[in-house]
N, C-alpha and C positions, 0 to 999 in steps of 0.2 A: 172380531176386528174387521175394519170394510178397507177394502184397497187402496182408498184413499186416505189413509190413516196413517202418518207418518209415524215410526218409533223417539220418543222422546228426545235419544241422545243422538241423532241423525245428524241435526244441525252444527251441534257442536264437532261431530266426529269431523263433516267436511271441512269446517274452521280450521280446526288443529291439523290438519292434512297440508290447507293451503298455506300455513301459517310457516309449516316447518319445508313445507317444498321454496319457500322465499329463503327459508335458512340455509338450506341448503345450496341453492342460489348464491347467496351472497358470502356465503362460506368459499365456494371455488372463483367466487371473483376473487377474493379476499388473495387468494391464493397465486394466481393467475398473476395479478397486479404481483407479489412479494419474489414471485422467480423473475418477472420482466426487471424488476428494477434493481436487485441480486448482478443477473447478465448486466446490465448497464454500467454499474458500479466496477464488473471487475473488467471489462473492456476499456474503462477509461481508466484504471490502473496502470492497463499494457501500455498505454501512449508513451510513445517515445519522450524526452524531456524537451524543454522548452530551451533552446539554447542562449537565446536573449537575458533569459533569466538565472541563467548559470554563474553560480558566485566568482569569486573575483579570491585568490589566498595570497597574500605578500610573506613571504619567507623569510624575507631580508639578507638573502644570499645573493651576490654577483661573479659574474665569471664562474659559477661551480657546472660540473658538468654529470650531468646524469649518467648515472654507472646501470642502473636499473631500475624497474616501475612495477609495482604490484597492487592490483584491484581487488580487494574483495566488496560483499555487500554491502559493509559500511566503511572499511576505508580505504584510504590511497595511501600505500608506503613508498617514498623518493627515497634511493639512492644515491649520494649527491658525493663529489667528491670538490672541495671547495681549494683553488688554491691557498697555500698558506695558512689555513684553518684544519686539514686533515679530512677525513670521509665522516658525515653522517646521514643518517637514515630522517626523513620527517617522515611521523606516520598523521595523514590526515582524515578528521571524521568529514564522511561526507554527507552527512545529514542537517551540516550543520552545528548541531550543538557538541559540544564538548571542546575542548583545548588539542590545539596541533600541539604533539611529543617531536621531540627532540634528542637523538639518541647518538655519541659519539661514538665510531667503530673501530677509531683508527687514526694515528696523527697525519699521516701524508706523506710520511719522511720514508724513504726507501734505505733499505741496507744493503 
């Protein structure tokens, strides 16, 4: 064999080398790009809400007065105590969907 004599599968071994150093390559972009855009999604979670865009709820209660207020994640529960109507509680979803409850706690009438 003369020095100058390459072995057969030579060529192809550096092929498959550079072939899989591009996979590699494009493997950690791959990756790279999927945490950047992860972080961007859940920072724009955090934003505060939009107050322009904050719904509008009619109740159809007048003169009642708020006894108390309670937030959780999805809803608002008023304490209301209405003249001449007695105290109810509205529980509202704040996501939007579903139906404001309506719940009576009490006539109004004292003894």
């Amino acid at each position: 064999m003369t020095p100058s004599a390459k072995p057969p599968g030579l060529a192809l071994l550096k092929t498959g080398v550079i072939v899989m150093g591009l996979l590699i390559l494009l493997g950690l972009g791959a990756v790279v790009y999927g945490v950047f855009s992860k972080t961007q999604q859940a920072l724009k979670g955090g934003e505060t809400p939009d107050l322009a865009k904050a719904a509008v709820i009619k109740l159809g209660v007048s003169n009642a007065q708020v006894k108390s207020m309670s937030v959780s994640d999805r809803t608002l529960a008023l304490h209301l105590a209405v003249p001449g109507q007695g105290e109810w509680v509205y529980v509202v979803p704040l996501s939007g969907d579903g139906r404001i409850l309506k719940i009576a706690i009490g006539t109004g009438e004292s003894q």
